[in-house]
C-alpha positions in Angstrom: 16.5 -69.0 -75.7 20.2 -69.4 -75.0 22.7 -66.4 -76.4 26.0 -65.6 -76.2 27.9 -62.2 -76.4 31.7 -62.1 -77.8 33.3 -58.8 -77.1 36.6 -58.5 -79.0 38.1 -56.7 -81.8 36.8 -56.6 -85.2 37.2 -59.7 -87.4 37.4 -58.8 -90.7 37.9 -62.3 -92.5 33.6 -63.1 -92.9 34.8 -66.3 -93.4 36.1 -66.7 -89.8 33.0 -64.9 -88.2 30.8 -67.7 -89.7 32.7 -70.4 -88.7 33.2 -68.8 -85.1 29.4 -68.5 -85.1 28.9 -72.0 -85.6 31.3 -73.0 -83.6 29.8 -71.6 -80.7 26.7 -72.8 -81.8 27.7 -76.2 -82.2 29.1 -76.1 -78.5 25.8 -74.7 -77.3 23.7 -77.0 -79.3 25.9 -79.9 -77.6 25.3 -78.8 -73.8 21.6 -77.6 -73.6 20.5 -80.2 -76.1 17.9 -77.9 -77.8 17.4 -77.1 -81.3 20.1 -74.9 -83.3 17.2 -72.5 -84.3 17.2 -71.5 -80.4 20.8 -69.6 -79.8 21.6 -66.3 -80.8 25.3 -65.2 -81.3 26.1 -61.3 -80.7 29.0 -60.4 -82.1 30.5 -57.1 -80.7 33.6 -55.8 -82.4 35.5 -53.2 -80.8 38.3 -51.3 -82.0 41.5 -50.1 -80.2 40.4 -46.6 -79.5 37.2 -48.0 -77.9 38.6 -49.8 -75.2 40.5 -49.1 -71.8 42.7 -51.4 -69.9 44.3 -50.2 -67.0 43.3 -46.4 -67.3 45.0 -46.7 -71.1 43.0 -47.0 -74.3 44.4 -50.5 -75.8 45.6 -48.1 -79.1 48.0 -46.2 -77.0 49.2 -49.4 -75.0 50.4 -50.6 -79.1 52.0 -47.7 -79.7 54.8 -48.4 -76.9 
């Protein structure tokens, strides 16, 4: 079965989280031509302090 993984920051809208998810799954369900029952969609929300970019958590690169 076909899945995707979105890392990114949290959405807190559940409005826009379903609509992203089928979305995606429409695109999917257009390209492999299987059943929408088949994909999964992760969705991995992570906050500021959680992530590094160039040595720098993302929260301290704001804060500039």
């Amino acid at each position: 079965m076909p899945y995707i993984i979105i890392d990114g920051p949290p959405i807190r809208d559940l409005d826009v989280k379903r609509a992203l998810v089928k979305e995606i799954t429409d695109a999917m369900e257009k390209a492999f031509k299987l059943p929408r029952e088949t994909y999964t969609v992760l969705l991995k929300e992570n906050t500021a302090e959680n992530v590094g970019v160039g040595g720098r958590l993302v929260i301290d690169r704001r804060e500039e």
